[in-house]
N, C-alpha and C positions, 0 to 999 in steps of 0.2 A: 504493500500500500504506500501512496507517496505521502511525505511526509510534507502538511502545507503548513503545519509552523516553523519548518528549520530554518525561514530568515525573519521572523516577526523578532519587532525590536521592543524589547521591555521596557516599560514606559509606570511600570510597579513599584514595590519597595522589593528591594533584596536580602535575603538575609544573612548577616555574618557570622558565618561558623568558624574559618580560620585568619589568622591575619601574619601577615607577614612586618616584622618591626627592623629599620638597619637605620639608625640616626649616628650623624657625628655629633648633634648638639640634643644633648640629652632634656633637656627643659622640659618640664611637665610630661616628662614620657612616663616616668612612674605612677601621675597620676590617672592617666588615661591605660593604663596595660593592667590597673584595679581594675578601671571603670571594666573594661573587657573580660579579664577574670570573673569578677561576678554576672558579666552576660554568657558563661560557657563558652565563650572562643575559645580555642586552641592558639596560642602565640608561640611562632617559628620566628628565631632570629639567628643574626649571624656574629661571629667572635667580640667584637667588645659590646657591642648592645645587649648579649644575652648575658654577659658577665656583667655586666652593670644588674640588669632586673635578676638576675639571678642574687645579688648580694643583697637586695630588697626582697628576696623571699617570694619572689614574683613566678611561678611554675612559668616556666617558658623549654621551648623544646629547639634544639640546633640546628642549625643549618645542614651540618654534617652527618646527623642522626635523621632527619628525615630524608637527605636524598642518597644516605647509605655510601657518600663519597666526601671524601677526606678534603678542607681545605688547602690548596696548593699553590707553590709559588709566593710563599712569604704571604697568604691572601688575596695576592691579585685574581685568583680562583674561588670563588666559595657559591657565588648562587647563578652561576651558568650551568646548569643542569635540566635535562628533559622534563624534570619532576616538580619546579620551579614555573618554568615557563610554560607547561604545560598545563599545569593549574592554576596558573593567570589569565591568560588566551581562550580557554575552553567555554566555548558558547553554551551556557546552561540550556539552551534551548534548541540545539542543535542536536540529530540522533546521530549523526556520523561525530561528532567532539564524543558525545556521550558513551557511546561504544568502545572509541578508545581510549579515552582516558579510564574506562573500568579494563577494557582488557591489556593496559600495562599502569596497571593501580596506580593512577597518579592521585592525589584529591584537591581537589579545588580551592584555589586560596581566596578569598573574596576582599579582603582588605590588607593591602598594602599602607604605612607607613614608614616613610625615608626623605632623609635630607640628604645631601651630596658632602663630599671630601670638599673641604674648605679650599678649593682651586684658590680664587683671586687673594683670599689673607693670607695665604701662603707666599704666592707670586710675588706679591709685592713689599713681603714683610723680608724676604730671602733672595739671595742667586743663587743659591745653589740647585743646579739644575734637577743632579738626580732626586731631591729633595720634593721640586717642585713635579718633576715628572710623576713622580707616585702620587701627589696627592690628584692626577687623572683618573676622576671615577668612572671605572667602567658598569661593573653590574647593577650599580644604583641609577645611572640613566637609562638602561636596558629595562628594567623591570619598571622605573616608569612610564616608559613609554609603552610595556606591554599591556601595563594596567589601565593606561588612557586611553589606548586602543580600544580595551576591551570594557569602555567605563558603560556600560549596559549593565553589565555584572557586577564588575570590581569597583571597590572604592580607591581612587589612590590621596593621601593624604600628603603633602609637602608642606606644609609651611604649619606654624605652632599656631599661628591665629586661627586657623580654622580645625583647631583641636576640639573650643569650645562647641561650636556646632555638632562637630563627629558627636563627643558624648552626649550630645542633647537625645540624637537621634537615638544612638544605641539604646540609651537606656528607655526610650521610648517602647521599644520592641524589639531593639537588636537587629534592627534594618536600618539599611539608608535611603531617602528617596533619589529617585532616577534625576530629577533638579541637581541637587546637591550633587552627583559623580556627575554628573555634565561640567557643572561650575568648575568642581575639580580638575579634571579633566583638560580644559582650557588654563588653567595654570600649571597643570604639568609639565604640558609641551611647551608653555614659553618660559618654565624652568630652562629647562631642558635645554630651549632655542637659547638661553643667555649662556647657559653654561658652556656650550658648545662655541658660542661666539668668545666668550672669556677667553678659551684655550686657545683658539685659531687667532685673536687678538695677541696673546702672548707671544705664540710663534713669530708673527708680523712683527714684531716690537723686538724682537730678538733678531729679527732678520736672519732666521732661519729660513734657508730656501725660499724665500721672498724677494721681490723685485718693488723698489721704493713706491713704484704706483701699480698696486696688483692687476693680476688682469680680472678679477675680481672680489668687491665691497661687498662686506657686511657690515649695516648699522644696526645697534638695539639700542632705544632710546622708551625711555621711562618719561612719561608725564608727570612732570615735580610742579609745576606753578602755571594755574588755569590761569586767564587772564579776559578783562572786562570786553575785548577790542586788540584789533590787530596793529596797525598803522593807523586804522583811521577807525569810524565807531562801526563805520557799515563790514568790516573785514572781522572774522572769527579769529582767535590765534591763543596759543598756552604756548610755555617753556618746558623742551624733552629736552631733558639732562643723558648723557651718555651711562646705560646700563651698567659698567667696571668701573666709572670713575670711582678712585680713593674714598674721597670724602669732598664733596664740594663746598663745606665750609673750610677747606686748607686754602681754595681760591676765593671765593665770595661767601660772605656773610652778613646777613643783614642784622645790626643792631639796633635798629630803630625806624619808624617813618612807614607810611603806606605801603601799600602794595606795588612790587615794579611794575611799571607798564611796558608791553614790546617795544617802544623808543626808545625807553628807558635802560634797557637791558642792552640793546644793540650801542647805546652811547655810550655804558659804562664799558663794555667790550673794547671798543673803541678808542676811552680815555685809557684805558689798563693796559692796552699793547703799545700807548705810547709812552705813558709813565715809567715804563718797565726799560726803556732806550739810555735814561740818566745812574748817573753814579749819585755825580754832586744832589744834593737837595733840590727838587725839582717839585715845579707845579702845572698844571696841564689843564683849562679849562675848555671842554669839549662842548658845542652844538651841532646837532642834526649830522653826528658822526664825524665832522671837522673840527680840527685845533680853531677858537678865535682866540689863544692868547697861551704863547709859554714860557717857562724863564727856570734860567739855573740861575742858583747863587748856592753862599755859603751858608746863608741864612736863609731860613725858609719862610721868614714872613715876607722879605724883600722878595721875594723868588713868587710869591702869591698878587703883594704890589704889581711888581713888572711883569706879570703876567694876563694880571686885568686890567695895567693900563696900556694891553694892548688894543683892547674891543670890549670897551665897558657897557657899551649898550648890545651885542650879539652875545658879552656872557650873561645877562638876565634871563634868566629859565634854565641856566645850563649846567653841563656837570663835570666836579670838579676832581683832580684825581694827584695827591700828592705821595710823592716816595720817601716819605719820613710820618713819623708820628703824629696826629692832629692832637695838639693839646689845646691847654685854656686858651692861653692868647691870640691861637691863631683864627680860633672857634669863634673868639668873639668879634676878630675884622670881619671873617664869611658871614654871621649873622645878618650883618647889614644888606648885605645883596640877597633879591630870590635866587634859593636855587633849587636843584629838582633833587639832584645825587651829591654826596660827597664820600671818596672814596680813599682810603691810607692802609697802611700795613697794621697801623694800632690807632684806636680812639682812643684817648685818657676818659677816665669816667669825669673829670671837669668841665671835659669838653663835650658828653655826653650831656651832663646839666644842661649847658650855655644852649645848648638848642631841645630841650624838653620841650619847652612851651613850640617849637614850631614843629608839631608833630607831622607835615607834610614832607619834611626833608627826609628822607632817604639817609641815615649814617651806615654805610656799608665797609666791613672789615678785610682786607685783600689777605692776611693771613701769610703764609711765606711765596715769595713771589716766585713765578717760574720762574727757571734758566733760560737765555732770549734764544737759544739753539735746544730749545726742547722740539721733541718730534711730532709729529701728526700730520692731518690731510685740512685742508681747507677746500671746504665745500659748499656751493652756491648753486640750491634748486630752480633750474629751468622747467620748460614747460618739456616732460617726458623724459627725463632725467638728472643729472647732475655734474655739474661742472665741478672739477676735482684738480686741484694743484698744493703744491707744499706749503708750507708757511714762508711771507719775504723775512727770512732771520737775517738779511744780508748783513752786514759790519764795515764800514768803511774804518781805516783809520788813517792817520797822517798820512804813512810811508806808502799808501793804497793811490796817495792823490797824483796824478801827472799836471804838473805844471806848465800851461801850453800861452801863455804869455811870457813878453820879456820881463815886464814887472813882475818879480818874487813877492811871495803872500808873507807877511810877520807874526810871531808866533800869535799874536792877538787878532790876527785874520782867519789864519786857522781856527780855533777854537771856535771862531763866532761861524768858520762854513762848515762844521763838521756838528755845529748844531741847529743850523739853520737845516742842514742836509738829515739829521734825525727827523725833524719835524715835520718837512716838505715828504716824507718818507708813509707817514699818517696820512696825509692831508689826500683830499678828492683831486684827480686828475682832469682838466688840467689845471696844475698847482704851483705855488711862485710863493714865495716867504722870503719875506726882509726880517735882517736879524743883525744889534749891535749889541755887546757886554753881556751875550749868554740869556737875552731875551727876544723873541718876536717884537717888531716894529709895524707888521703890514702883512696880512696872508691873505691870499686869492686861491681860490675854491674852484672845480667842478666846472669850469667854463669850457664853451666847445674852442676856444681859441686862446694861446699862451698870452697872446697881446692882451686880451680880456682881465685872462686873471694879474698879469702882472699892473695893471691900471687900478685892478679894481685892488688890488694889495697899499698899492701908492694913496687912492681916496682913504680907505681903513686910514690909515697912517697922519694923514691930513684932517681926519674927525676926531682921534686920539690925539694931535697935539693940538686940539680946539679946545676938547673938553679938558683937559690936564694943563692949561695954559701955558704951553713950550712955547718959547720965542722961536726954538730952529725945530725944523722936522725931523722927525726919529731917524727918517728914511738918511739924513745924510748923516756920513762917516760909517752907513751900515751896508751889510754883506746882501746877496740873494741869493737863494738855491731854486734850481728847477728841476722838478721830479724826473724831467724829460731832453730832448736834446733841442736849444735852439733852432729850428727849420729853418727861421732869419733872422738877421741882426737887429730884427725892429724891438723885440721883450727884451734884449741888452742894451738897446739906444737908449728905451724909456726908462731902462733902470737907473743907469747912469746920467740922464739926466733929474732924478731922484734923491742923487746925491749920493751911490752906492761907490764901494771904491774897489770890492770884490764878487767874483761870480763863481757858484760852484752847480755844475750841470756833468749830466751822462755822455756829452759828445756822441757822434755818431750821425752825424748829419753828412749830405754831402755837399752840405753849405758850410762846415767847421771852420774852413780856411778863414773864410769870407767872415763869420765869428768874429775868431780869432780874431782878421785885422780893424775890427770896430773897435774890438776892446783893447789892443797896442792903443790905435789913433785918440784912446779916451784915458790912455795911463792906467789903465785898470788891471788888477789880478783879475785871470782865470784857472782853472784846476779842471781836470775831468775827473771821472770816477769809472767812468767805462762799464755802469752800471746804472737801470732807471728804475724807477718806482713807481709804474702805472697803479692806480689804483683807482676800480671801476665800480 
C-alpha cells in the first residue's frame, strides 16, 4: 500500500524523549538538564559537558557509550557516527526512515543543545595557530545543521536566551511547538552562517592562500542601531555592525547625547579617519563628510581656535573630532558653538558635566585608535553590487617629496604641505586646501572643476578674515595642496595670486612642464608626490 503520509510536514507538538547536550559555555545548562530529568528525557553528551553534569549528579549517558565507539583523535572524533546522525535526520513520519532506523537500532534524538568552540575569542585573544586551528568546531556545526534541517522533528537549541522558552515548553508536556523549532531553526543556520564566515574571515586576515581582493566576499553584518531616517526622512536606513568585530566600543562609544543619525554616523567616520592622520595634538571639525577647518599645535585649545577660525559659520551643526583628551576647558570653548558630534580618545567626567545640560550633543569615546595601515576592504553599494577597493592608508613623508621647482621649500614649508596634503587627503574631490602654521586657511570641496574649488577655498579665506578681523588674509604666506594633478596652470595662477608661496600636488599631467614654468615665473615652491587622492 503506498504510503500518503511519508512527506506530510508536522505542523504539531513533538515530543522529547532524548536530547543531545555539547556546550562550551556551561551557563544554566545544569538548570535546564533538571528541568529534562524530571520530564524523562534521556540526556547523551559528549567529554566535558557530560563530566561537568555528571559532577552535579545529573544521570547523563556518553557519547561513546551510546554509539559503542570510542572518542578519537585527541576529540576531534566523538559525534560523527551513523547513530548520531541518524537519529537526528530520521523523518518520524517517514516508513522508509522508520524501517531503518529500527533495523540498525538507531533511536531518535529529538533535542539537541550546543554552543560552538569559542573560534573568534580564541583568534583574536592568541596567534598561535595550532591553538586557534583546534578551536575549529567541526561536529557541533554538523549536528546543527542536521537538526535545522530536520526542525519538523528536532529541536535545536543555540543560544542561552532561548533556554527560558525551551523549559516553559517542556514542562508544559514535554513537547515543543513546530513555531518554536522553526524560530530555532532560523538561528541555527545563521549561527552556523557566522561561524563559518569567522573562520574563512581569519584565513583572509592571515593571508593564507588568499589574494588581497578575493575572487570572492563574504559579508555578515548584525543590525546594532535602527534609525529614524536615512539621508533624508523619506529614505528607511539602520546601522549593521560587522558580525566578528572585537568589541565596537574599543572604536566608538557613545557617552552621552541622542540617538546617531545616518549623517551622523557617516561624518563621525569621516572626522575619525582624518583625526587619526596627526601625531601632534590635533582638531578636525567635519560637515557633510568635509574638513571646514583643521589645525595642529602643541596645545590643543589653540589647535580647536585655528581650526574654527577657519569656517566659523560651515562649522555650526558640525562634528568635531580631536586626538587628545577633551577635558574641562576645552568642553567649555565647544559649548558655545552648536554642535551635532564630539568625538576624542577620552572625555574627562568634567567635561562630561560642562555639556549635561545640552543633552542633544553627541559625546562619543574613540577608545584606542586604529593603526593608519590596519587592513580591510572599503566598500561602496551600487545598484546590483559593490564597489570594492583597499583602504587610501597612503603616507607621504619628506624624503617621498620631488622637488620640481628651482625654488627649494624651508623646513617650515614642508611641514605646512605635508599637512595641508593630510587634509586635502579627507576632503571631497575636486579638492584645494590652503594651509599656514599647521592650520587650514581656505578649503574647496566636491567641485566639478579644480578652478572652482581653489576660488571657492580663497572666498572661505576672505569670510574668515572678515569675521576674525585680520588686517592680511590667511591665504598669504600660506601653502596649497591639490588632491589631484594640475591639468592647467590656471588653480596655481589663482593661488599664487592668493598670496601662497608653496604648492604640493600629484603631478602627472601632460601639462606639468607648463606647471612647473608658472610656478619658477611666480618664485614659488612646488613638490610632487607622485600620488593622488580622489575621493568620490
Amino acid at each position: 500500500m503506498k504510503n500518503t503520509n511519508k512527506n506530510k510536514v508536522f505542523t504539531d507538538k513533538i515530543k522529547i524523549k532524548r536530547a543531545l547536550i555539547s556546550v562550551t559555555k556551561k551557563k544554566d545548562i545544569e538548570r535546564i538538564a533538571k528541568v529534562l530529568v524530571e520530564n524523562n528525557v534521556e540526556i547523551l553528551s559528549t567529554g566535558g559537558t557530560a563530566k561537568f553534569l555528571e559532577e552535579k549528579l545529573i544521570p547523563v549517558r556518553q557519547i561513546a557509550d551510546y554509539t559503542n565507539f570510542p572518542e578519537i583523535l585527541n576529540g576531534r572524533v566523538k559525534t560523527l557516527h551513523p547513530n548520531i546522525y541518524g537519529g537526528i535526520l530520521s523523518r518520524r513520519n517517514d516508513s522508509d526512515h522508520i524501517n531503518e532506523i529500527k533495523k540498525n537500532k538507531i533511536q531518535n534524538i529529538d533535542l539537541l543543545i550546543i554552543n560552538l568552540y569559542e573560534f573568534d575569542q580564541v583568534s583574536k585573544n592568541t596567534n598561535d595557530v595550532s591553538k586557534i586551528i583546534e578551536n575549529i568546531d567541526i561536529g557541533g556545526p554538523a549536528m546543527i545543521r542536521a537538526g535545522a534541517k530536520n526542525f519538523e522533528f528536532v529541536t535545536v537549541v543555540t543560544e542561552i536566551e532561548d533556554y527560558p522558552q525551551l523549559i516553559n515548553e517542556i514542562n508544559e508536556n514535554t513537547c515543543t511547538t513546530y513555531k518554536f523549532r522553526k524560530y530555532l531553526a532560523e538561528k541555527a543556520f545563521n549561527l552556523t552562517n557566522e561561524y563559518d564566515f569567522s573562520i574563512s574571515s581569519w584565513f583572509k586576515n592571515k593571508n593564507i592562500g588568499n589574494l588581497e581582493l578575493p575572487q570572492k566576499i563574504s559579508i555578515n553584518l548584525n543590525k546594532s542601531l535602527p534609525m529614524r531616517y536615512g539621508e533624508n526622512p523619506h529614505q528607511r536606513a539602520a546601522f549593521y555592525e560587522f558580525s566578528n568585530i572585537k568589541n565596537r566600543n574599543d572604536i566608538f562609544k557613545k557617552i552621552q547625547g541622542k540617538e546617531l543619525s545616518y549623517n551622523n554616523i557617516n561624518d563621525v567616520n569621516s572626522a575619525y579617519e582624518l583625526i587619526r592622520e596627526f601625531e601632534m595634538p590635533a582638531v578636525a571639525i567635519i560637515k557633510h563628510a568635509n574638513p571646514c577647518g583643521v589645525a595642529e599645535n602643541t596645545n590643543i585649545n589653540l589647535a580647536w581656535k585655528n581650526a574654527l577660525q577657519t569656517d566659523p559659520i560651515s562649522s555650526f551643526g558640525g562634528i568635531v573630532a580631536i586626538n587628545r583628551e577633551l577635558d574641562q576647558k576645552l568642553a567649555n570653548k565647544m559649548k558655545s558653538l552648536f554642535l551635532e558630534v564630539i568625538i576624542a580618545p577620552k572625555i574627562s567626567l568634567e567635561a562630561q558635566i560642562v555639556f549635561k545640560n545640552k543633552p542633544n550633543v553627541r559625546l562619543i569615546q574613540t577608545g584606542k585608535v586604529l593603526s593608519k595601515t590596519d587592513t580591510g576592504l572599503l566598500m561602496k553599494s551600487i545598484r546590483g553590487g559593490m564597489l570594492v577597493q583597499t583602504h587610501d592608508d597612503n603616507i607621504i613623508k619628506k624624503e617621498d617629496l620631488e622637488i620640481v621647482t628651482k625654488k627649494l621649500p624651508t623646513k617650515k614649508q614642508i611641514e605646512d604641505l605635508l599637512f595641508a596634503w593630510k587634509v586635502v587627503k579627507h576632503t571631497k574631490s575636486n579638492a584645494i586646501v590652503y594651509a599656514k602654521d599647521l592650520k587650514t586657511v581656505g578649503i574647496g570641496a566636491g567641485q566639478m572643476s579644480r578652478i572652482d574649488s581653489t576660488n571657492i577655498a580663497k572666498e572661505k579665506a576672505k569670510i574668515s578674515a572678515k569675521l576674525s578681523n585680520l588686517i592680511e588674509l590667511p591665504t598669504i604666506g600660506s601653502v596649497v595642496a591639490s588632491d589631484a594633478f594640475f591639468p592647467f596652470p590656471d588653480s596655481l595662477i589663482s593661488a599664487a595670486e592668493a598670496g601662497v608661496t608653496a604648492i604640493i600636488q600629484p603631478g602627472g599631467s601632460i601639462r606639468d612642464q607648463e606647471v612647473i614654468n608658472a610656478a619658477n615665473e611666480r618664485d614659488l615652491v612646488m613638490v610632487f608626490t607622485s600620488i593622488r587622492h580622489f575621493k568620490h
